[in-house]
C-alpha positions in Angstrom: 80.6 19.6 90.7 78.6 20.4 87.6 80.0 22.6 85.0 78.1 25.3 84.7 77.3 26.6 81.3 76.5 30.6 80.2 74.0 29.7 77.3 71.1 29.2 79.5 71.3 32.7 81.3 72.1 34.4 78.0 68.6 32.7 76.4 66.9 35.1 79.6 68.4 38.6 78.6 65.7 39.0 75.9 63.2 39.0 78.4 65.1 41.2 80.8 65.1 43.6 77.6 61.1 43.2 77.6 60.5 44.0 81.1 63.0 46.9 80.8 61.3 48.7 77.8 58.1 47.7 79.8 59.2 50.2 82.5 61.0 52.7 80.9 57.3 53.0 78.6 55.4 52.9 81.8 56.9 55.6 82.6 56.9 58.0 79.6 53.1 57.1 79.1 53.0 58.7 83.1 53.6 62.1 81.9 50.8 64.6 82.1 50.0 65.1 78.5 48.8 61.8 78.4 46.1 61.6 80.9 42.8 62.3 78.8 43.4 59.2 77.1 41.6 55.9 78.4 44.0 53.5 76.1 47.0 54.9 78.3 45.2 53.9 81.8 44.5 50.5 80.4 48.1 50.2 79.0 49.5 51.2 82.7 46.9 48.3 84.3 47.5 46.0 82.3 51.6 46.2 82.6 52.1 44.5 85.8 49.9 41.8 84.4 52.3 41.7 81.9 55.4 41.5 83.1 53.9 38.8 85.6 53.5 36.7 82.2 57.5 37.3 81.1 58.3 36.2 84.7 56.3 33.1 84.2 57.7 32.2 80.7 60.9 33.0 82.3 60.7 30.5 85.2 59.4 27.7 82.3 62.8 28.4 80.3 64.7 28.2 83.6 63.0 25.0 84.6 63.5 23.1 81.0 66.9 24.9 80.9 67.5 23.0 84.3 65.6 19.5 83.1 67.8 19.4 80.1 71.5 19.7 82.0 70.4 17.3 84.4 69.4 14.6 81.3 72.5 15.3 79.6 74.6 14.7 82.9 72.7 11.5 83.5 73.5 10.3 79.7 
């Protein structure tokens, strides 16, 4: 059995910060004082999109993370 190690899922929390401040701004930029402005629709389209990219850099670090134990238990 492979020893598991903590650094890989600790390099992840950054981007678990992202996507949180993502949806915690999403939803402040909901609130009715806000809706005359066309930069504040775009910004709410355009945050799924976004996070969709985090979760792709996220599975690319997960994947090399992955890669790179299985090398070094090969070596």
């Amino acid at each position: 059995m492979k020893k598991h190690k903590k650094n890989k899922e600790i390099m992840m929390l950054p981007l678990l910060f992202v996507v949180i401040l993502m949806c915690v701004g999403g939803h402040f930029i909901l609130q009715p004082s806000y809706n005359d402005s066309h930069i504040v629709e775009y910004s709410l389209a355009a945050l799924p999109f976004l996070m969709f990219a985090v979760v792709i850099v996220a599975i690319k670090i997960a994947i090399k993370a992955d890669n790179d134990e299985n090398n070094e238990g090969e070596g």
